[in-house]
Jmol script that loads the backbone (N, CA, C; Angstrom):
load data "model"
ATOM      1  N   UNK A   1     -10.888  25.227   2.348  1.00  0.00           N
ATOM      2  CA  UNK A   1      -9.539  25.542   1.935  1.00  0.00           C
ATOM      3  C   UNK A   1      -8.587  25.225   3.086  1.00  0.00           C
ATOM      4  N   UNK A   2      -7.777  24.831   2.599  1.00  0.00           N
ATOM      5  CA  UNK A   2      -6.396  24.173   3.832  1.00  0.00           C
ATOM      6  C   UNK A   2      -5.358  25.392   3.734  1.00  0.00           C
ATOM      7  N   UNK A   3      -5.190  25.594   5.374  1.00  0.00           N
ATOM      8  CA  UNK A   3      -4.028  27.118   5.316  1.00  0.00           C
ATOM      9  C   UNK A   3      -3.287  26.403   5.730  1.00  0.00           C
ATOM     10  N   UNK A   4      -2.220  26.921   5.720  1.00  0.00           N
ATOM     11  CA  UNK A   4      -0.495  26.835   6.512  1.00  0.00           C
ATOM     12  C   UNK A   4      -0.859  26.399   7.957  1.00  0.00           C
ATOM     13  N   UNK A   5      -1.324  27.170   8.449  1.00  0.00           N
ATOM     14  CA  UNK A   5      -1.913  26.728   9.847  1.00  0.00           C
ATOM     15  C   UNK A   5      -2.604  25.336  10.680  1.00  0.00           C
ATOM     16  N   UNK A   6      -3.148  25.126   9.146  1.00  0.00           N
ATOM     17  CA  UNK A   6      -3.985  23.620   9.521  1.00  0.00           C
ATOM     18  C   UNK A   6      -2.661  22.672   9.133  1.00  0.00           C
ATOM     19  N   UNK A   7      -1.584  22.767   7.791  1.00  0.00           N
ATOM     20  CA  UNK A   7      -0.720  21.986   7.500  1.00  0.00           C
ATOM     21  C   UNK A   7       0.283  21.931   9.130  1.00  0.00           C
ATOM     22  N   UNK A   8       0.545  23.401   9.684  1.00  0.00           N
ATOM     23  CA  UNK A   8       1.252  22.924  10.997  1.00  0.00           C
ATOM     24  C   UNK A   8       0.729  22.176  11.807  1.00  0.00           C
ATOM     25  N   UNK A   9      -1.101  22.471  12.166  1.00  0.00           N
ATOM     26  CA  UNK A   9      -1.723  21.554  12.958  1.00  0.00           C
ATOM     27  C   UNK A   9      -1.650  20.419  12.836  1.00  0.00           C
ATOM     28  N   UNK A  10      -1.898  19.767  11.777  1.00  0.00           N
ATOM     29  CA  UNK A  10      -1.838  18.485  11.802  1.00  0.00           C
ATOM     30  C   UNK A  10      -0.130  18.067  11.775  1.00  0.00           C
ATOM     31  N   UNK A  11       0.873  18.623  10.919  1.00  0.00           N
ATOM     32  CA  UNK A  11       2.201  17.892  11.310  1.00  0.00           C
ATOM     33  C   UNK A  11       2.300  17.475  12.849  1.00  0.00           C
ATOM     34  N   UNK A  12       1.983  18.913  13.449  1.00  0.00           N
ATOM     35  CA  UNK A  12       2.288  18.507  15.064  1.00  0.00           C
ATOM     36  C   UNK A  12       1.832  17.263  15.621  1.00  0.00           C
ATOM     37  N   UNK A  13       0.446  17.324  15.231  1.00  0.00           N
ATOM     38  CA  UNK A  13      -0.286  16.279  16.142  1.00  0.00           C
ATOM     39  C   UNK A  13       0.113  15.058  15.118  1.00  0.00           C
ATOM     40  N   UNK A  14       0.874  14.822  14.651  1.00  0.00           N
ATOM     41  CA  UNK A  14       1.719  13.533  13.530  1.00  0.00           C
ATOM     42  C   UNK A  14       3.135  13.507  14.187  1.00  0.00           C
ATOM     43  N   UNK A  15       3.489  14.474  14.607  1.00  0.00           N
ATOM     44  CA  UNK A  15       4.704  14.532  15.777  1.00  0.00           C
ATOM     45  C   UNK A  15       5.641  14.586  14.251  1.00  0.00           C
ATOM     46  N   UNK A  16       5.449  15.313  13.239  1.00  0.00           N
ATOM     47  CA  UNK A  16       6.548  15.636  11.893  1.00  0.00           C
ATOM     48  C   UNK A  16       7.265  17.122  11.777  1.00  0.00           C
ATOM     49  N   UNK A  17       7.836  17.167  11.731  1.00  0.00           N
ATOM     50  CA  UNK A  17       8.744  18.441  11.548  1.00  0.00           C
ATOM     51  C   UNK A  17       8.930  18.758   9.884  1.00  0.00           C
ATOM     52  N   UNK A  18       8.502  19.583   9.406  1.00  0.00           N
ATOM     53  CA  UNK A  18       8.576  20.168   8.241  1.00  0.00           C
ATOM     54  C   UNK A  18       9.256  21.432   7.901  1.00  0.00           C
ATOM     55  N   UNK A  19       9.757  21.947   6.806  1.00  0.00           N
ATOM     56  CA  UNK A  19      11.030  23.057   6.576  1.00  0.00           C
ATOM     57  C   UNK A  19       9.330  23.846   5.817  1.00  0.00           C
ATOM     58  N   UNK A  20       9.884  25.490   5.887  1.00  0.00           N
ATOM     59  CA  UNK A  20       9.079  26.342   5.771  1.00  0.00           C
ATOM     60  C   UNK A  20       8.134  25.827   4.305  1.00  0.00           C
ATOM     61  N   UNK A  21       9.567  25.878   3.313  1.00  0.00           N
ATOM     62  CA  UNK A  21       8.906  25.342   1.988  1.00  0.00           C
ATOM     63  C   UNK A  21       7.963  24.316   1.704  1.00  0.00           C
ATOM     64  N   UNK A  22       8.529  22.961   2.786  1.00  0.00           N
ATOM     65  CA  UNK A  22       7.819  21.674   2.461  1.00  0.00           C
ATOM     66  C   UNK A  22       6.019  22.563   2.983  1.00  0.00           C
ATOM     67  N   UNK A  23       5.821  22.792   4.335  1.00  0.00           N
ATOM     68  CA  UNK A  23       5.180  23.925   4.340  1.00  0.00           C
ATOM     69  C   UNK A  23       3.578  24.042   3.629  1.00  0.00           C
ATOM     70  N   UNK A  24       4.733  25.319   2.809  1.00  0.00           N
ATOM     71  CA  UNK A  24       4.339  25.547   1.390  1.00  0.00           C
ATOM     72  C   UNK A  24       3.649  24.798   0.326  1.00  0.00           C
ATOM     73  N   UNK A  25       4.618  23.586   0.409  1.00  0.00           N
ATOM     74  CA  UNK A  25       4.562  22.793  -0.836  1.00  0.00           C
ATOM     75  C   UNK A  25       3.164  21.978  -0.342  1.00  0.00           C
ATOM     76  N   UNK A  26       2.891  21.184   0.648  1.00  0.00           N
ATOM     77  CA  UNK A  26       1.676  20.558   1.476  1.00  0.00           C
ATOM     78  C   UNK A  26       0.411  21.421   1.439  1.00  0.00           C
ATOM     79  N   UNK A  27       0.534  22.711   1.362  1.00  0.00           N
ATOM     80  CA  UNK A  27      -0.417  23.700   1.164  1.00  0.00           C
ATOM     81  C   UNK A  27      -1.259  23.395   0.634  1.00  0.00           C
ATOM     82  N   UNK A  28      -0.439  23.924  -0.858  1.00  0.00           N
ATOM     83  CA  UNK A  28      -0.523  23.975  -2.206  1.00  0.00           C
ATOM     84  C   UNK A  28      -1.062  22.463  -2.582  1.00  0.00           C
ATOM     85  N   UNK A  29      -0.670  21.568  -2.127  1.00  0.00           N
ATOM     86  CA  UNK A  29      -0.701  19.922  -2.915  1.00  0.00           C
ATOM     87  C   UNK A  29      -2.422  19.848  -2.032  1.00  0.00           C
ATOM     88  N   UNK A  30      -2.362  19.711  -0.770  1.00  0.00           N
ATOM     89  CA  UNK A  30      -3.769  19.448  -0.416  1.00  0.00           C
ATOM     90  C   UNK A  30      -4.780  20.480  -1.122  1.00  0.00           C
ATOM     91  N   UNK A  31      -4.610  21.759  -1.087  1.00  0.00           N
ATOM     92  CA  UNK A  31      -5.481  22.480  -1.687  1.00  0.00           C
ATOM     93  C   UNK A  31      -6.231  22.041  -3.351  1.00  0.00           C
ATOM     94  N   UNK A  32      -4.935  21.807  -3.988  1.00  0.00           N
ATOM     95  CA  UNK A  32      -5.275  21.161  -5.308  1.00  0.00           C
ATOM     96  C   UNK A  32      -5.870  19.779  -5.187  1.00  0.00           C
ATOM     97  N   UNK A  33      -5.849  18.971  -4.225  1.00  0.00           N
ATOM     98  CA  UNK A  33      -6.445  18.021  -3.798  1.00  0.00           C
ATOM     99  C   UNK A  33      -8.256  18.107  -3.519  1.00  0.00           C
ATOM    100  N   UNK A  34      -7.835  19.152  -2.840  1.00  0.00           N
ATOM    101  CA  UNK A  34      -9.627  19.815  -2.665  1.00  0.00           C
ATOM    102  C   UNK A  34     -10.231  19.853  -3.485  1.00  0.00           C
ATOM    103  N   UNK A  35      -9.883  21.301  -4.407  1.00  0.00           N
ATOM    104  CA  UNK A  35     -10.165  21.453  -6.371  1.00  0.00           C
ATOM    105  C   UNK A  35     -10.476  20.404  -7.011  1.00  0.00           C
ATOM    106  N   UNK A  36      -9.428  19.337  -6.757  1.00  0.00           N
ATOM    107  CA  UNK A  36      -9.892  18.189  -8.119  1.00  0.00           C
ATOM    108  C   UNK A  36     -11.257  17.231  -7.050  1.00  0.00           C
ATOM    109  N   UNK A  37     -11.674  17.212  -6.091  1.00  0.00           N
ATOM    110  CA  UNK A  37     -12.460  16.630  -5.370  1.00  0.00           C
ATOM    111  C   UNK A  37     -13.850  17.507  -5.924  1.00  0.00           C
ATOM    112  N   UNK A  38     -13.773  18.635  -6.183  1.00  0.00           N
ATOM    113  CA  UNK A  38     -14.786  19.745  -6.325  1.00  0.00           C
ATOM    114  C   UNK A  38     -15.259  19.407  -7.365  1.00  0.00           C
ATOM    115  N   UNK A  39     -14.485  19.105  -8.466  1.00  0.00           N
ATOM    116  CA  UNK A  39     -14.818  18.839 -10.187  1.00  0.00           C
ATOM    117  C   UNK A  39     -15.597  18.250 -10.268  1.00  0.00           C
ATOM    118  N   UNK A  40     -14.833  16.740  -9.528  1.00  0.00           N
ATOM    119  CA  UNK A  40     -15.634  15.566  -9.510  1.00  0.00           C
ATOM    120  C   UNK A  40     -16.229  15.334  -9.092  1.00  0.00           C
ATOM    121  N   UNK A  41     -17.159  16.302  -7.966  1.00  0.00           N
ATOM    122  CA  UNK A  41     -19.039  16.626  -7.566  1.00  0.00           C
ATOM    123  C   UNK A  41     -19.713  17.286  -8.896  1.00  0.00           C
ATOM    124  N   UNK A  42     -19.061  17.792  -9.667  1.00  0.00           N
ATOM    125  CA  UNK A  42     -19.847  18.136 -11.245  1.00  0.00           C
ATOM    126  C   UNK A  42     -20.012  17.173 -12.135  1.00  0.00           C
ATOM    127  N   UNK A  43     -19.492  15.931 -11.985  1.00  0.00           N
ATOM    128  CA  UNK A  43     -19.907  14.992 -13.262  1.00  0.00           C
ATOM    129  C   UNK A  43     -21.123  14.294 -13.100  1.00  0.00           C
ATOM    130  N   UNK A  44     -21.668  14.052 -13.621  1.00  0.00           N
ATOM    131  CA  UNK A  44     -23.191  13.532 -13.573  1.00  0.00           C
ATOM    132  C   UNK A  44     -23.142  12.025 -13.688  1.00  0.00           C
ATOM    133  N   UNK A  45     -23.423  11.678 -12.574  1.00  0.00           N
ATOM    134  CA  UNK A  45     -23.077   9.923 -12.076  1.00  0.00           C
ATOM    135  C   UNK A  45     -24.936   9.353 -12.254  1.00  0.00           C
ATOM    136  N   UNK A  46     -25.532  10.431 -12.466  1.00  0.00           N
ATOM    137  CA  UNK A  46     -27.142   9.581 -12.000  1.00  0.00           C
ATOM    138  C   UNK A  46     -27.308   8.306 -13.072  1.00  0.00           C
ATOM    139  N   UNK A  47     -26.670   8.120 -14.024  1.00  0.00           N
ATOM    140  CA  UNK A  47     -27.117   6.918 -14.670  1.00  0.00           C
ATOM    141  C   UNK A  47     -25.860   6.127 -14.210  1.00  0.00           C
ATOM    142  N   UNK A  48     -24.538   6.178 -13.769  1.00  0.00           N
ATOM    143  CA  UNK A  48     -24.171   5.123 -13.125  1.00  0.00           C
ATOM    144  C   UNK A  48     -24.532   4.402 -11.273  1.00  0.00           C
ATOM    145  N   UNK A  49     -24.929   2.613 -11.479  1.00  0.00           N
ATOM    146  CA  UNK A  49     -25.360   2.567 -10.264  1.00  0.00           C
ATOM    147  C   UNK A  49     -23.668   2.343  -9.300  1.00  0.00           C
ATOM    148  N   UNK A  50     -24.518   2.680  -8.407  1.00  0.00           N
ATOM    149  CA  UNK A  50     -23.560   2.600  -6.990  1.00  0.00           C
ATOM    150  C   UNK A  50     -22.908   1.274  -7.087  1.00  0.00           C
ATOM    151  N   UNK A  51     -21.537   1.413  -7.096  1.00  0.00           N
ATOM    152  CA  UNK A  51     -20.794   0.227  -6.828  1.00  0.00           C
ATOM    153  C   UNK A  51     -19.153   0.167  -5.572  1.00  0.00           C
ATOM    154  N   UNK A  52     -18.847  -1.392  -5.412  1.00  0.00           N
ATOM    155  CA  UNK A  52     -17.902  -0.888  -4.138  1.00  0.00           C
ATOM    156  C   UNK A  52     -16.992  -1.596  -5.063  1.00  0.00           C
ATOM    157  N   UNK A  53     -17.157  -2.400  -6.090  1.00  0.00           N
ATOM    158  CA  UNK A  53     -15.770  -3.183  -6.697  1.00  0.00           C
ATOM    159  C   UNK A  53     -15.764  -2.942  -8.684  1.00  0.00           C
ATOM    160  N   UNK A  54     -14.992  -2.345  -8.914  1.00  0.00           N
ATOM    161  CA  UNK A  54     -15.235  -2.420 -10.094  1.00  0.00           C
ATOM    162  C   UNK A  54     -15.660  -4.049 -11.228  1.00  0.00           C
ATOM    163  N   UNK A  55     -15.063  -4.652 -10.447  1.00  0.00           N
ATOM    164  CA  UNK A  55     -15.684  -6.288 -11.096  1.00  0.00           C
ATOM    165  C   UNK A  55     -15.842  -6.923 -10.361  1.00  0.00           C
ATOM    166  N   UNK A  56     -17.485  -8.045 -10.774  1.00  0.00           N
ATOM    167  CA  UNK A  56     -18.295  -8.498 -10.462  1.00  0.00           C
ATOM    168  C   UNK A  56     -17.555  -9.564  -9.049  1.00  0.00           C
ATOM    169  N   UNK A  57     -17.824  -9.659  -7.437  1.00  0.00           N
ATOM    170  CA  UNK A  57     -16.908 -10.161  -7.019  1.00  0.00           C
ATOM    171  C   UNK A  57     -17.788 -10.997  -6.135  1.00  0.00           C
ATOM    172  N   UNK A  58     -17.701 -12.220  -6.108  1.00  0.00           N
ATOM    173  CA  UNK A  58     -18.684 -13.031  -5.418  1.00  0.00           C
ATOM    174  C   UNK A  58     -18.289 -14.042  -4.343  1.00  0.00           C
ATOM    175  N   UNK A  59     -18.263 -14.700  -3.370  1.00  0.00           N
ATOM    176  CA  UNK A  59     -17.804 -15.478  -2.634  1.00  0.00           C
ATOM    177  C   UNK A  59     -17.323 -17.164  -2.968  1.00  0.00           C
ATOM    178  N   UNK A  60     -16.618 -17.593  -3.525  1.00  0.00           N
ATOM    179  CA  UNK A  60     -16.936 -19.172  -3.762  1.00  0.00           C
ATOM    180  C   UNK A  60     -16.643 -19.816  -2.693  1.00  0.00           C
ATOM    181  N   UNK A  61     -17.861 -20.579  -2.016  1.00  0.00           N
ATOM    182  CA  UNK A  61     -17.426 -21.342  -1.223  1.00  0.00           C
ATOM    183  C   UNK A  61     -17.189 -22.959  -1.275  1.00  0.00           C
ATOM    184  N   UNK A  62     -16.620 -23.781  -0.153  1.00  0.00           N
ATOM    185  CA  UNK A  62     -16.230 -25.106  -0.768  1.00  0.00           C
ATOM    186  C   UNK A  62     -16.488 -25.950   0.397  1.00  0.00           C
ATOM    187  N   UNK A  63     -16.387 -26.750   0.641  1.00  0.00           N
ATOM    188  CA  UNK A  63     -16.100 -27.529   1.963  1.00  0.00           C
ATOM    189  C   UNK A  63     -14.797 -27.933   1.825  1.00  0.00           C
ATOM    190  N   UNK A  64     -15.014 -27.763   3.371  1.00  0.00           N
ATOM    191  CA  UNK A  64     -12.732 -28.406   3.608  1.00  0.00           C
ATOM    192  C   UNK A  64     -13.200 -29.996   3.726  1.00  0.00           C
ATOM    193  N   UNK A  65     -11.727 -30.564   3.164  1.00  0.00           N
ATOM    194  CA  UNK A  65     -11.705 -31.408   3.012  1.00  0.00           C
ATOM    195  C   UNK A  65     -10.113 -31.980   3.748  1.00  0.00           C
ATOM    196  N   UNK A  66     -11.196 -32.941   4.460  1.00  0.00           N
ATOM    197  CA  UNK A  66      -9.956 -33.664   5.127  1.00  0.00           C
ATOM    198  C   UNK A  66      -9.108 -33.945   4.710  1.00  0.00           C
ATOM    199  N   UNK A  67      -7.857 -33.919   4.763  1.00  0.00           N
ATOM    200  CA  UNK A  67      -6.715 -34.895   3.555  1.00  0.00           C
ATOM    201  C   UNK A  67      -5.586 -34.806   4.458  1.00  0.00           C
ATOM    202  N   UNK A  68      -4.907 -36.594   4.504  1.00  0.00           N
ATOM    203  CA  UNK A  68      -3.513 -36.313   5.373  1.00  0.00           C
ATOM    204  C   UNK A  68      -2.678 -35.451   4.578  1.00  0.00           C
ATOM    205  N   UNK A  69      -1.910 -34.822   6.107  1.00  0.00           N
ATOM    206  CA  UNK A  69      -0.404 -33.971   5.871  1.00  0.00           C
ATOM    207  C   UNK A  69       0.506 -34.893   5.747  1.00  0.00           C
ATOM    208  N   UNK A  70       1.940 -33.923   5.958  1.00  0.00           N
ATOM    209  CA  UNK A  70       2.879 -34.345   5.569  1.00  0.00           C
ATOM    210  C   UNK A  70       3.597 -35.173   6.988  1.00  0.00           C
ATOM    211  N   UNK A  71       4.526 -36.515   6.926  1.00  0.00           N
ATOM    212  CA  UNK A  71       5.096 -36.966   8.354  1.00  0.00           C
ATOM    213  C   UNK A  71       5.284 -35.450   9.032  1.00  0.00           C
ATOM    214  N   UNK A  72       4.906 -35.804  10.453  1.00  0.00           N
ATOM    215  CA  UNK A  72       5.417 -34.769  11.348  1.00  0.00           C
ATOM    216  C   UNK A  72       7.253 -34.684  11.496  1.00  0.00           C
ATOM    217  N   UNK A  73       7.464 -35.938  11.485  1.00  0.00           N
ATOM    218  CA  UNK A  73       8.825 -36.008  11.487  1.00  0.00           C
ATOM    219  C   UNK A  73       9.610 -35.832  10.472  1.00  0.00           C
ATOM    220  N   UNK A  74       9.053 -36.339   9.092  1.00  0.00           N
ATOM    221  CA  UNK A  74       9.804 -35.709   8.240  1.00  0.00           C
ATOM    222  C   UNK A  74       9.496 -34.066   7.788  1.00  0.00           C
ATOM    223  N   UNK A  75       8.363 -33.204   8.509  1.00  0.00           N
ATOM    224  CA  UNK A  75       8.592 -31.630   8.295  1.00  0.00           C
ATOM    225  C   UNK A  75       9.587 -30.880   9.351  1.00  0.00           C
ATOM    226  N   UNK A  76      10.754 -31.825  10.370  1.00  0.00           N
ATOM    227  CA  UNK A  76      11.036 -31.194  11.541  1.00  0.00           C
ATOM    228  C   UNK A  76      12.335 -31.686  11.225  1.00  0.00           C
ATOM    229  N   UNK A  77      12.635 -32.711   9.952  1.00  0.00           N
ATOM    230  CA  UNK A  77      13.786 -33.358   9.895  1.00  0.00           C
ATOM    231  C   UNK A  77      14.839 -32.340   9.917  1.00  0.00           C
ATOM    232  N   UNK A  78      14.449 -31.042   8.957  1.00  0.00           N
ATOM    233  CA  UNK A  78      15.538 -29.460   9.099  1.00  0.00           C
ATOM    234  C   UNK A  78      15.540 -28.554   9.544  1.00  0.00           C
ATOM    235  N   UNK A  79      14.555 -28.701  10.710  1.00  0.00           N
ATOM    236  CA  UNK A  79      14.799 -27.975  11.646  1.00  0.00           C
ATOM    237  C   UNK A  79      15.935 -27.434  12.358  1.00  0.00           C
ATOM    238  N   UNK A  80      16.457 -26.662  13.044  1.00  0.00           N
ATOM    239  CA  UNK A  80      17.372 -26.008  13.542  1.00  0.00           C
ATOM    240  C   UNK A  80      17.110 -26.330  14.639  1.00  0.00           C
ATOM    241  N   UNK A  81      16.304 -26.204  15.216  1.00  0.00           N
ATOM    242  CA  UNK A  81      15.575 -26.579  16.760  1.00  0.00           C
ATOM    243  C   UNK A  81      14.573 -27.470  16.944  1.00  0.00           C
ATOM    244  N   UNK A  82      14.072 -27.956  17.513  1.00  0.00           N
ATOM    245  CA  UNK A  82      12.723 -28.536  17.653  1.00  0.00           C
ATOM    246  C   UNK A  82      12.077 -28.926  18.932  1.00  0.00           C
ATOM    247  N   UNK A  83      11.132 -28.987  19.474  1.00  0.00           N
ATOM    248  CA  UNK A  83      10.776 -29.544  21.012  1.00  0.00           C
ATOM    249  C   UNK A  83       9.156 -30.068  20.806  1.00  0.00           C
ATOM    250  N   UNK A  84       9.419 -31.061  21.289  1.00  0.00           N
ATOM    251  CA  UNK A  84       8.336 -31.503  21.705  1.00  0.00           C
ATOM    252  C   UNK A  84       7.335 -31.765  20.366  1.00  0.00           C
ATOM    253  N   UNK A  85       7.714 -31.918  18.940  1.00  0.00           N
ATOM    254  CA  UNK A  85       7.374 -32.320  17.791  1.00  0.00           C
ATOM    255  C   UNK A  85       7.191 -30.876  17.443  1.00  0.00           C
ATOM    256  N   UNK A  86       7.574 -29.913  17.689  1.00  0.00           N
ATOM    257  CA  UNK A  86       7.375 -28.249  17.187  1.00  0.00           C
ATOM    258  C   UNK A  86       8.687 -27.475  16.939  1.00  0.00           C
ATOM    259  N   UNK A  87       8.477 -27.252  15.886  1.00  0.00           N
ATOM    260  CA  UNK A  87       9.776 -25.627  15.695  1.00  0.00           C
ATOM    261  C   UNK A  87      10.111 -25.071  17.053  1.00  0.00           C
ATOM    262  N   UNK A  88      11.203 -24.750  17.068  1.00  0.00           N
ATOM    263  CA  UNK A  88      11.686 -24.064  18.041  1.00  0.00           C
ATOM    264  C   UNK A  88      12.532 -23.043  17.568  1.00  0.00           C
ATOM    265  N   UNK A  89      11.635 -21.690  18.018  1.00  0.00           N
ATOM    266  CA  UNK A  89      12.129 -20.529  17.322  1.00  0.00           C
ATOM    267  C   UNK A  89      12.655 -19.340  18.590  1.00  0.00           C
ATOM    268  N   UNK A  90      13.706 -18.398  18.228  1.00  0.00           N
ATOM    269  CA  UNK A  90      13.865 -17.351  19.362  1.00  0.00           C
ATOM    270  C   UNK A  90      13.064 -16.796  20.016  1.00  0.00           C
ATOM    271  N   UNK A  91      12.788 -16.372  21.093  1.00  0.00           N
ATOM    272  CA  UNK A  91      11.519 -15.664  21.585  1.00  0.00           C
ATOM    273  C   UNK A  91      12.304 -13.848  21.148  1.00  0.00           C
ATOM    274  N   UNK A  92      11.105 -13.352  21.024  1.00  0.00           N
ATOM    275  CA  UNK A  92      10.992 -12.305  19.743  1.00  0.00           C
ATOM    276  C   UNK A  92       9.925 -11.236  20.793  1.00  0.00           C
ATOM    277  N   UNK A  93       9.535 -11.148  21.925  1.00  0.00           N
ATOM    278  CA  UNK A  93       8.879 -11.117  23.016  1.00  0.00           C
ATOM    279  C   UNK A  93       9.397 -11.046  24.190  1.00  0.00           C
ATOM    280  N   UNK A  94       9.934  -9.984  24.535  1.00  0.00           N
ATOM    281  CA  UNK A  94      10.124  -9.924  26.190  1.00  0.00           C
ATOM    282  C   UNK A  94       9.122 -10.300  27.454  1.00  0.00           C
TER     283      UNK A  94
END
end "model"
wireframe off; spacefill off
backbone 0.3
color backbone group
């Protein structure tokens, strides 16, 4: 069961500030969170098998395939900047 106490513990260590009610309200919501977790250890899963994807999900693989691009010069033609055959963008990075 989740008290008031554990809802302050963890805000703190989340560095969140919460009003008495919200509180309250986090209580109440995880607790019922618990409950419906509880139920659903009562349904009887033994005839369903263990799965991680609900549909069937398999890898297709391919080989890459070489194929020319586009002129270098005509992908730089609208560029705003350019150097040295490359975009030239703001540094975004101190």
């Amino acid at each position: 069961m989740i008290t008031r106490k554990d809802v302050e513990y963890v805000a703190g260590l989340a560095r969140l500030e919460f009003s008495e009610d919200e509180k309250d309200m986090y209580t109440r919501t995880l607790n019922d969170i618990l409950e419906y977790a509880e139920k659903l250890k009562q349904v009887d899963t033994d005839s369903v098998p263990p799965t991680a994807h609900i549909l069937p999900v398999k890898n297709i693989f391919r080989k890459d395939q070489v194929r020319p691009s586009m002129d270098r010069d005509k992908l730089l033609m609208n560029a705003p900047d350019k150097d040295k055959g490359c975009f030239r963008v703001p540094r975004v990075i101190e």
